[in-house]
C-alpha positions, 0 to 999 in steps of 0.5 A: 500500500502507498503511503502519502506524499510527505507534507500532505497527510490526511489534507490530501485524502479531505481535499479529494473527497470534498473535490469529488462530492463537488461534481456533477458525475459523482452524484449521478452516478450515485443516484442511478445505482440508487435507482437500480437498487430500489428497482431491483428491491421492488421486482424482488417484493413483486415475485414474492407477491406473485409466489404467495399469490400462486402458492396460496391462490388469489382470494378476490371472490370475498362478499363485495366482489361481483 
């Protein structure tokens, strides 16, 4: 593992991450995994619905139906 230049320290490392939250890539690159993760989430929530729906049968025939 590379150490720091000598003279900068942990400067470095704060100045650099204070320099990437500045930009612009940054945050849409941040968002679009965030979106891919919460759509990923959700298509997983709807197969288990599915599942259960499948496994236990779709109880829509109740009193209020047609």
């Amino acid at each position: 593992m590379a150490s720091p230049p000598k003279g900068k320290g942990r400067f470095a490392a704060a100045e650099g991450m204070s320099k990437l939250l500045k930009e612009k890539r940054f945050w849409v690159a941040s968002f679009l995994v965030a979106w891919a993760a919460a759509l990923q989430g959700h298509m997983m929530w709807m197969q288990r619905q599915d599942a259960f729906k499948h496994k236990f049968g779709d109880n829509d025939s109740g009193p209020d139906s047609p």
